[in-house]
N, C-alpha and C positions, 0 to 999 in steps of 0.2 A: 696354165702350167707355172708352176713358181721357178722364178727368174733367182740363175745363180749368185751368190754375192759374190762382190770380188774379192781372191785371195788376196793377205796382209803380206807385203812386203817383207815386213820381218820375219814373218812364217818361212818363205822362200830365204834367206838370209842365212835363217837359225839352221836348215835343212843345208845348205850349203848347193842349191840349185845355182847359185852365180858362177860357180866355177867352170870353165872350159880347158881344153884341150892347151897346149903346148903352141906357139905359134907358128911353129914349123908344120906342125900337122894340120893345120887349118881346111878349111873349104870356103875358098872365096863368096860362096853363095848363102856363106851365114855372115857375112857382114854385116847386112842390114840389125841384125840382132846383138851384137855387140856392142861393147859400151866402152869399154877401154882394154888396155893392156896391163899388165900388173907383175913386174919378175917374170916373163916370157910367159906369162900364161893368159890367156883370151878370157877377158870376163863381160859376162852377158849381159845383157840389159834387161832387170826383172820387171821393168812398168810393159814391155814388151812382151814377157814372158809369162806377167800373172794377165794380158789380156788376151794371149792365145789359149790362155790355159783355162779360164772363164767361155771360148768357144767351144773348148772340146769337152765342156764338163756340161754343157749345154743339149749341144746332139746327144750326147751319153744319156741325158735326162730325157732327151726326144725317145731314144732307141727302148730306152725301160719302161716308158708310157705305155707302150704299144707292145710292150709282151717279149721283147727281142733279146738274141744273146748275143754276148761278149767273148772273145778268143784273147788270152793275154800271151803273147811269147817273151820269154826274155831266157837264154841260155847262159846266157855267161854269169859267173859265182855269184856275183854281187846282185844279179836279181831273181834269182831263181825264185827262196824263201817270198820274196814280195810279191811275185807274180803269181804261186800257187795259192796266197792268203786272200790277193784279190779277186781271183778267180772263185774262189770256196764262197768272200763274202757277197757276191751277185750273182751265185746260183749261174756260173758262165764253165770258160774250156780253159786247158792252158796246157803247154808246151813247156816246159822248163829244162830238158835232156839237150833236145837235138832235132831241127826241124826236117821232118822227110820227107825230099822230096816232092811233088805229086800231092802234097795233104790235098792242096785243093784241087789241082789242074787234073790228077787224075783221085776224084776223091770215091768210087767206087770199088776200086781197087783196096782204097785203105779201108772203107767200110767192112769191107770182106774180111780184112785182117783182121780188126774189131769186133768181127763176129766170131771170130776163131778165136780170140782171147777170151772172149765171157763163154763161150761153150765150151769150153778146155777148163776156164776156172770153176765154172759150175758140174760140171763132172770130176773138178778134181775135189772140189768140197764133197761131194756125195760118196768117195770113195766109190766111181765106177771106174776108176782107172787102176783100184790098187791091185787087179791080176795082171798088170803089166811086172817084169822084172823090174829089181829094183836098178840100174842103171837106164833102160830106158825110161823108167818112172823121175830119176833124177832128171835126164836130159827134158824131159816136159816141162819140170820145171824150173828147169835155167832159162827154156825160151819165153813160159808166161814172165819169167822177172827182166828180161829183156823187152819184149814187146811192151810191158808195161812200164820202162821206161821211156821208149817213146811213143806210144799212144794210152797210156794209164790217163793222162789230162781229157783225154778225147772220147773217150769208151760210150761217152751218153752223147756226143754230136751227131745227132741223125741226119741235121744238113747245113747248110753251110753258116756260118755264123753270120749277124746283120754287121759286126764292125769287128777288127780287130785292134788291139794297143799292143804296141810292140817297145820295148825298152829295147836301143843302140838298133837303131836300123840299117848300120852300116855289117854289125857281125849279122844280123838276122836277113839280109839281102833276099835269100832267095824268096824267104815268107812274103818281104814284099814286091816282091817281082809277083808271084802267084796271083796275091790278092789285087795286085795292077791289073793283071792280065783279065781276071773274072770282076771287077768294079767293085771289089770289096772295100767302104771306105775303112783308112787307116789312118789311127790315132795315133803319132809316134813321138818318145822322148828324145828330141835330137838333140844331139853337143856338135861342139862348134867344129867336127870333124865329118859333120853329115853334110848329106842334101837333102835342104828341107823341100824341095820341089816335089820330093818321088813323093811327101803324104799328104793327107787329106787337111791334117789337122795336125800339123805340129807344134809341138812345144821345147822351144828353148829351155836344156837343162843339165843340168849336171847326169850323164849315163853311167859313169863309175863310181858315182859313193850309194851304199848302201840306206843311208839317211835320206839323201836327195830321191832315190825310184819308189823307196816306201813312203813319205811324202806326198809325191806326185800321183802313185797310184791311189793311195787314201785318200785324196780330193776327186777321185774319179770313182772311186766307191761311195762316197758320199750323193754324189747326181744320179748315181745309178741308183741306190738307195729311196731318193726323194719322188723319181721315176715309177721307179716299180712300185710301190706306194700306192699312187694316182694309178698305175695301171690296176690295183688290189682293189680300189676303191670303185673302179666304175664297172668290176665285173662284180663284185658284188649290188650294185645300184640295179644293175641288169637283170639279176636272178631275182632280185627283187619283183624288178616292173613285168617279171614272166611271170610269179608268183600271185599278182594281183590280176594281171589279165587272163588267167586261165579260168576263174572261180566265173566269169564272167562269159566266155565261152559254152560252159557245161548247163549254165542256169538259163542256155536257150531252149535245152533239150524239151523239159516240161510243157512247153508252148505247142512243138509238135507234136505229143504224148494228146496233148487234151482235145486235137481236132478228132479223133476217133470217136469219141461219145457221139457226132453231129449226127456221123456217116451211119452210123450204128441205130439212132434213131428214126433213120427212114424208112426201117424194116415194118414198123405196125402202119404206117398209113395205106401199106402195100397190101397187106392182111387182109386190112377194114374192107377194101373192095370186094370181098369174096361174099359176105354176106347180102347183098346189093343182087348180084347173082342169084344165087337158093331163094330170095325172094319172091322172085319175077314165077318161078312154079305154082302156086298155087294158082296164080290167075288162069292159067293154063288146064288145071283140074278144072277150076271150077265152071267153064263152059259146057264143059259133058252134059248135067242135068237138064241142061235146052235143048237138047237136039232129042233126048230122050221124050219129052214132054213135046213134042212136034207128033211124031211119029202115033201119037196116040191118038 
C-alpha cells in the first residue's frame, strides 16, 4: 500500500487550520496540541497536527483497499457544502441537516424510514399517486423533502458504515456517542474546544472556517482515492486469474469423454465366443453314420 506523504505546513497555514478557539473556551485536554497563545486566541501546533493528520489519511487508505465506506457528518453551515462534496467524491454517506437519533443504535428503524422514502418517491415519479387529491398529494410531498433532509445522505446505507469523519464533534456529540457505543472507529476535526479522547483519530484543526474543513476533508479524499484504487486493481487482477483458471477446468472434460470408446470395444470379443459354440455341432452329426454301419 502506498504510504501517505506528509502534508506541507504551509498548506495547513494557507488553510488557516492553526487557528483555535478563544481561551476562555478551551478544553484542558487539548493542550498537549497547542502551541501558543496569540490575542486570546489558542493556536495549534501544525507539526502535531499534519502527523495526526497523516494517521487518519492512512486507515482511510486501509478502509478504501478493502472495499469499505465512509459516513461524513458535519451540520453546522460552515461544513455542510464540504462534507456533501466529500461524500459524493468516495462513493460514501453523509449527514449535513441534522443527526437522528437512533441512526445507528437503533438503525432498523431508520432503514424502514428509508424504505418509505425511495417507495414514495418511486411512486411518485410514476405518477401512481396522482389520484390522490391534491392537498393530500401536497402533504406527501412536504414529508419526502423532509425526510430527505435528514436521510437523503443515507438512502443507499444498507449497513453500517466501516469509519465515520465528523467535523466539530462537540455540536455533533450525539453521532459520536452512537458510534462509541457500536465501535465505529471515528475520524474527527477537533478544535481546541473539544475532547480529543472520545475519537479514534483526531485531528487538530480549525472546525469553524470553511477553508480549513474543505482542506482537511480533501486530504482525506485524496487516501480514500489512492485506496480504492488498489482496492479497483486487485478485483480486477482476480476476475482475471478466474478467467484463466476456468478454460483449464473444462479441458478436463474430453479426457473423461474418450474412456467410453475402451468400454464400448469389449462388446465384439463377447460376440467372437458364440461361433466356438455352432462349431462344436457338426462333430456331434457326424457320429450317426457309425452306429448306422454296425447295425448292418
Amino acid at each position: 500500500m502506498q504510504e501517505n506523504k506528509t502534508v506541507e505546513l504551509q498548506s495547513l497555514i494557507e488553510s488557516g487550520v492553526h487557528y483555535g478557539h478563544q481561551t476562555r473556551k478551551w478544553d484542558p485536554r487539548m493542550q498537549k496540541y497547542i502551541f501558543t497563545v496569540k490575542d486570546d486566541i489558542h493556536i495549534l501546533d501544525l507539526y502535531k497536527s499534519a502527523e495526526l493528520l497523516d494517521e487518519a489519511k492512512s486507515y482511510v487508505e486501509r478502509i478504501a483497499s478493502h472495499g469499505g465506506k465512509l459516513l461524513f457528518v458535519g451540520t453546522k453551515r460552515q461544513a455542510q457544502q464540504s462534507v456533501v462534496e466529500a461524500a459524493r467524491a468516495t462513493d460514501g454517506y453523509f449527514i449535513d441537516y441534522r443527526w437522528l437519533g437512533g441512526t445507528f443504535t437503533n438503525f432498523t428503524t431508520i432503514q424502514k424510514r428509508i424504505e418509505y422514502l425511495i417507495n414514495t418517491e418511486e411512486k411518485r415519479a410514476k405518477n401512481q399517486l396522482n389520484h390522490l387529491p391534491k392537498k393530500e398529494l401536497q402533504k406527501v410531498d412536504d414529508k419526502l423533502t423532509k425526510l430527505n433532509k435528514y436521510l437523503g445522505g443515507v438512502k443507499e446505507m444498507m449497513k453500517l458504515p466501516e469509519a465515520i469523519v465528523v467535523v466539530d464533534i462537540g455540536k455533533e456529540s450525539i453521532a459520536v456517542q452512537e458510534a462509541r457505543k457500536l465501535k465505529i472507529p471515528i475520524i474527527g476535526i477537533v478544535d481546541t474546544d473539544c475532547n480529543p479522547e472520545l475519537v479514534d483519530f483526531p485531528i487538530p484543526g480549525n472546525d469553524d472556517s470553511i477553508k480549513s474543513i474543505r482542506f482537511l476533508l480533501s486530504e482525506i479524499i485524496e487516501s480514500y482515492s489512492i485506496g480504492a484504487k488498489n482496492y479497483f486493481n486487485e478485483e480486477i487482477l482476480a476476475q482475471q486469474t478466474d478467467a484463466v483458471t476456468k478454460p483449464t477446468a473444462v479441458a478436463e472434460e474430453p479426457t473423461a469423454v474418450a474412456e467410453e470408446p475402451t468400454a464400448v470395444a469389449e462388446e465384439p470379443t463377447a460376440v467372437a465366443e458364440e461361433p466356438t459354440a455352432v462349431a462344436e455341432e457338426p462333430t456331434a452329426v457326424a457320429e450317426e453314420p457309425s452306429t448306422n454301419n454296425t447295425e448292418e
